[in-house]
LOGU-484451 format. One record per residue: residue number from 1; residue in three letters; y, z, x of N, C-alpha, C in turn. Coordinates in nm, 2 decimals. Last residue first. Example, Ala and Ser with C-alpha at 12.3 -4.5 7.8 and 13.67 -1.06 7.14 Angstrom:
<sites>
SITE   n res    n.Y    n.Z    n.X   ca.Y   ca.Z   ca.X    c.Y    c.Z    c.X
SITE   2 Ser  -0.22   0.71   1.28  -0.11   0.71   1.37   0.00   0.79   1.29
SITE   1 Ala  -0.57   0.78   1.32  -0.45   0.78   1.23  -0.33   0.78   1.32
</sites>
This chain:
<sites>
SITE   n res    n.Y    n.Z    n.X   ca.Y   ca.Z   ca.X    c.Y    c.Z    c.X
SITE 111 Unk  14.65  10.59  19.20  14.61  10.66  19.26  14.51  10.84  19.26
SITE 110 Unk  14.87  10.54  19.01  14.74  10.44  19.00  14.59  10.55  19.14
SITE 109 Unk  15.05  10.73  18.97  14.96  10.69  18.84  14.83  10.65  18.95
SITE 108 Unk  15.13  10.77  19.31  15.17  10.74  19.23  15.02  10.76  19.13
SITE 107 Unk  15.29  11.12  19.42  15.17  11.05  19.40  15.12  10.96  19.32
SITE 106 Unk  15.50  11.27  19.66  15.46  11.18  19.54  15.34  11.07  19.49
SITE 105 Unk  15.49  11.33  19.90  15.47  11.46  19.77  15.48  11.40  19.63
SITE 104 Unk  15.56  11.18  20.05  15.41  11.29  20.08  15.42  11.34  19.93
SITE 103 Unk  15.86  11.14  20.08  15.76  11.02  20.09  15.62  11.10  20.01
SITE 102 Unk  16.04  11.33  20.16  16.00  11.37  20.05  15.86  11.27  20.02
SITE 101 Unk  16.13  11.22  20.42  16.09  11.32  20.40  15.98  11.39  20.24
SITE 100 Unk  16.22  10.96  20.32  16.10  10.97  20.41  16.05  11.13  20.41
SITE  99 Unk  16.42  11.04  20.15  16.31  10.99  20.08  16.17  10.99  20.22
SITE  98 Unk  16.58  11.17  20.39  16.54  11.25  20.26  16.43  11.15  20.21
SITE  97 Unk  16.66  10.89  20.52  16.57  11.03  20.56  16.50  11.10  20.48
SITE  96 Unk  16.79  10.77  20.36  16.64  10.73  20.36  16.56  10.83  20.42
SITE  95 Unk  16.97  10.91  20.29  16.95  10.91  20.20  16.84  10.89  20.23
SITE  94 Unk  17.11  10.89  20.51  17.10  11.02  20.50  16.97  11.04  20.38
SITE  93 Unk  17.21  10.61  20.52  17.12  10.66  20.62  17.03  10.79  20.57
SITE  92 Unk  17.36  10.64  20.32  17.27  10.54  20.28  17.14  10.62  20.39
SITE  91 Unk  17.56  10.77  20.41  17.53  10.81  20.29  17.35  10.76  20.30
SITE  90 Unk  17.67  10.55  20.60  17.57  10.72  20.67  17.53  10.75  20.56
SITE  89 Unk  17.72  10.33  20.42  17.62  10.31  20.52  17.54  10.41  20.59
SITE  88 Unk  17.82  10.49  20.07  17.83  10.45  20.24  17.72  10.40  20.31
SITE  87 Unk  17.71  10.39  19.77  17.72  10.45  19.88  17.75  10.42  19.99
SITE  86 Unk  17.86  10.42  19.39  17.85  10.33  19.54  17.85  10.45  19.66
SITE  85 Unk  17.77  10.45  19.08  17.79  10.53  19.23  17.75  10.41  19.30
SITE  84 Unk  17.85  10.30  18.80  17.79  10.30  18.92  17.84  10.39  19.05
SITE  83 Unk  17.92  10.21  18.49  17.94  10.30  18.57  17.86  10.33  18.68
SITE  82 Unk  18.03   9.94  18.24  17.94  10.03  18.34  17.95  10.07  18.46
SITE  81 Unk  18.13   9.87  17.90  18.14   9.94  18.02  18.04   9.98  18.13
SITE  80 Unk  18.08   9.70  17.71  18.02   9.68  17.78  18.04   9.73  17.95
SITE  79 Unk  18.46   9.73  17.64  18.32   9.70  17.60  18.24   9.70  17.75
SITE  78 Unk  18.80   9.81  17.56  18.69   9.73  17.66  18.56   9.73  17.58
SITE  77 Unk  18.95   9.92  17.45  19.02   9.84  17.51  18.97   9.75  17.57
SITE  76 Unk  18.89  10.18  17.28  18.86  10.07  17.25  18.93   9.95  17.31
SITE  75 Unk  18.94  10.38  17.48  19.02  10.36  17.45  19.02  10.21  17.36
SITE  74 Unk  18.64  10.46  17.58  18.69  10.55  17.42  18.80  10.45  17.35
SITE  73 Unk  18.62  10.37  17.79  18.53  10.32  17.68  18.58  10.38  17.54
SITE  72 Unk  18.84  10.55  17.91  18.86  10.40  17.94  18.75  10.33  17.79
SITE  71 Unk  18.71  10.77  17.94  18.85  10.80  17.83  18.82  10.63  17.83
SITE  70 Unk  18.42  10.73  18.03  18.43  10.79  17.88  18.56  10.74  17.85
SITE  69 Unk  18.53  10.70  18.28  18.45  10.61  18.22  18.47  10.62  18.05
SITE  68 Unk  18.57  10.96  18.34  18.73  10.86  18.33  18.69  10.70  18.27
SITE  67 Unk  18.40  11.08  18.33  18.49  11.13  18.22  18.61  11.01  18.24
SITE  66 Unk  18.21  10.99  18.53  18.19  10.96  18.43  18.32  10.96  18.34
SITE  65 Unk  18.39  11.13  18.74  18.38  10.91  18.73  18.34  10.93  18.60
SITE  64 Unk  18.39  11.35  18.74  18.54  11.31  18.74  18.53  11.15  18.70
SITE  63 Unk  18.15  11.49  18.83  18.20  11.46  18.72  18.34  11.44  18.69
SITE  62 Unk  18.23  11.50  19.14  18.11  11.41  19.06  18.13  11.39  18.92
SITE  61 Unk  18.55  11.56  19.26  18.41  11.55  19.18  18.32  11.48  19.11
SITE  60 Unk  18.65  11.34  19.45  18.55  11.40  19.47  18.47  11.52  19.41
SITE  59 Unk  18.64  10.96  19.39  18.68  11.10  19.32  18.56  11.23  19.42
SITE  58 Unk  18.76  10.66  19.40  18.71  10.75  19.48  18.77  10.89  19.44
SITE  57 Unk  18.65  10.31  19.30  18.75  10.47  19.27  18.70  10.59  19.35
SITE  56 Unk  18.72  10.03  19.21  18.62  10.12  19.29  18.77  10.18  19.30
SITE  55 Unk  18.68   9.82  18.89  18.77   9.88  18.97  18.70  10.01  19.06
SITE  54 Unk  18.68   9.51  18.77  18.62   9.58  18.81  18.72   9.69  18.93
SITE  53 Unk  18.68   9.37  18.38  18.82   9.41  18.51  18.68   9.50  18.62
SITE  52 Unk  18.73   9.06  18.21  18.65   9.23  18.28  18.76   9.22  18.40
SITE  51 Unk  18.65   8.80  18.02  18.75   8.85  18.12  18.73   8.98  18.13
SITE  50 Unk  18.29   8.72  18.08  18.41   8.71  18.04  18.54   8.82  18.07
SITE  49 Unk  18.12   8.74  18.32  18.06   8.79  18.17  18.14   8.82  18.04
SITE  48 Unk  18.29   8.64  18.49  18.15   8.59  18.49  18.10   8.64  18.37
SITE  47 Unk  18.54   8.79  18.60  18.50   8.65  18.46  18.40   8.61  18.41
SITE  46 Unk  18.77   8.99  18.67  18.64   8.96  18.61  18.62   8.83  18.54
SITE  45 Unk  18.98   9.17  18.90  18.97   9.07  18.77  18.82   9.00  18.79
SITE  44 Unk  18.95   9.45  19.02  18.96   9.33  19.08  18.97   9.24  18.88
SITE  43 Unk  19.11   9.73  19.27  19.08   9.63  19.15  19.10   9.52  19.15
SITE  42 Unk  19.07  10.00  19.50  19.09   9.86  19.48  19.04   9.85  19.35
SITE  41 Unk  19.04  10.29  19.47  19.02  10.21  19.61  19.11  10.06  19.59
SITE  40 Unk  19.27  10.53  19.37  19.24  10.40  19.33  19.21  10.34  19.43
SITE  39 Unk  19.15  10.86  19.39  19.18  10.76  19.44  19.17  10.60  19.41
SITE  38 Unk  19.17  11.20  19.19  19.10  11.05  19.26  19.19  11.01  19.34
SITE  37 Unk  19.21  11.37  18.98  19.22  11.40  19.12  19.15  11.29  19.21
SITE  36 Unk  19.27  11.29  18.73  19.15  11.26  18.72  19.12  11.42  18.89
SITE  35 Unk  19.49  11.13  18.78  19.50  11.24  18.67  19.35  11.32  18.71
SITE  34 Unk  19.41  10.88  18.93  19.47  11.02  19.00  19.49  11.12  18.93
SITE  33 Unk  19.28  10.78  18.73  19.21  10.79  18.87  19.28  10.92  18.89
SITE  32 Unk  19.56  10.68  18.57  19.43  10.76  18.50  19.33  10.82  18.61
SITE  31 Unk  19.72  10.57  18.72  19.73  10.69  18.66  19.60  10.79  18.63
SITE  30 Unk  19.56  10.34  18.82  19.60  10.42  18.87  19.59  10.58  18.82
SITE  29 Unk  19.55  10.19  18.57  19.44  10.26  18.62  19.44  10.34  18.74
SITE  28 Unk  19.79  10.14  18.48  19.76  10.24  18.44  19.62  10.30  18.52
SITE  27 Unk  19.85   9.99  18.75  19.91  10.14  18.79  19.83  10.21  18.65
SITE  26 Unk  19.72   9.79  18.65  19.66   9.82  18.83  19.73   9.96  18.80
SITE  25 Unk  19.80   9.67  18.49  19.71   9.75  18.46  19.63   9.82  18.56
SITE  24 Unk  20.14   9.66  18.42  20.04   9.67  18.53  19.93   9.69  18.45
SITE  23 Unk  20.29   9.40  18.22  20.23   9.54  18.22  20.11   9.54  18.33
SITE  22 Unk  20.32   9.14  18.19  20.40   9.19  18.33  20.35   9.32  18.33
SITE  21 Unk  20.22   9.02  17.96  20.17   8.99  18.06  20.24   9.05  18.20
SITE  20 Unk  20.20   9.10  17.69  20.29   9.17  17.73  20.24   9.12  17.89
SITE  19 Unk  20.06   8.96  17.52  20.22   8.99  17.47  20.22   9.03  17.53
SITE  18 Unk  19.82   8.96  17.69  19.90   8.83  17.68  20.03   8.85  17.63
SITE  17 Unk  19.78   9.23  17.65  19.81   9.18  17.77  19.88   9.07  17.73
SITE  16 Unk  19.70   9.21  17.37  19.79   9.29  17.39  19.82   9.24  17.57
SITE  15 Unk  19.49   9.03  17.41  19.61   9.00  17.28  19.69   9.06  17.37
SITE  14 Unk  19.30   9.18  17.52  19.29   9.07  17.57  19.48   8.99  17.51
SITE  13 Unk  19.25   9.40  17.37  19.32   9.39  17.48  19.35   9.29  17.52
SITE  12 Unk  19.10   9.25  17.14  19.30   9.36  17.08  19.33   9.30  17.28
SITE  11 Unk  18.88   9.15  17.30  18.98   9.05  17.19  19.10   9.14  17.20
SITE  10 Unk  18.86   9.37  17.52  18.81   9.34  17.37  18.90   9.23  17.34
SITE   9 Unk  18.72   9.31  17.85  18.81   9.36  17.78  18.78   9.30  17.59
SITE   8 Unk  18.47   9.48  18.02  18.52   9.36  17.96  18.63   9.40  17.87
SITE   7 Unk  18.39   9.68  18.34  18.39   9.61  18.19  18.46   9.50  18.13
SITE   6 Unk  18.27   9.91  18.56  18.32   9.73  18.52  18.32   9.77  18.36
SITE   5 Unk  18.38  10.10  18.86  18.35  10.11  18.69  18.40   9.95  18.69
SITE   4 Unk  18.22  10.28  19.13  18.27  10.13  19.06  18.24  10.14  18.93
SITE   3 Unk  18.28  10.54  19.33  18.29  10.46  19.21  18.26  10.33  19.20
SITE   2 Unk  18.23  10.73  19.59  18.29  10.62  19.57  18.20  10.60  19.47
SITE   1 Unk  18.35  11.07  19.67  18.24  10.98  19.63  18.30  10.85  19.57
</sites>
């Protein structure tokens, strides 16, 4: 299942990169993905809601994104962390089936 975790980094991280500007943060998030039993799809650098990092991850337990969410938010290194399932295009297909199927058995308030 495919990931995308965003966030921002805190003032300390933002410090601590600049002293140290050759430190991957492509391999720690590596580490942490594959500790995890994952996959680092790709990461990218952030700006639009100040410097953030976004990174798609592919884990195939379900509870494997959240907990890697949690250590990363824990690590006070970030802020305004957020966690999203990304789906495939057959995912997606599979998906509208099921809501077409299920379409009948919901009935909204106003009705």
């Amino acid at each position: 299942m495919l990931f995308c975790l965003m966030c921002n980094y805190t003032p300390q991280a933002l410090n601590a990169i600049m002293d140290n500007p050759d430190a991957s943060r492509v391999e720690a998030a590596r580490k942490l993905i594959e500790a995890a039993g994952g996959k680092l799809v790709s990461m990218y650098s952030t700006a639009a809601e100040g410097p953030g990092v976004m990174v798609i991850f592919d884990v195939a337990d379900p509870a494997a994104a959240p907990a890697i969410s949690g250590v990363v938010a824990a690590s006070g290194t970030s802020h305004n962390t957020r966690l999203m399932r990304l789906h495939t295009a057959d995912e997606i297909a599979g998906i509208r089936k099921k809501a077409a199927q299920l379409r009948g058995a919901y009935k909204p308030p106003h009705k």
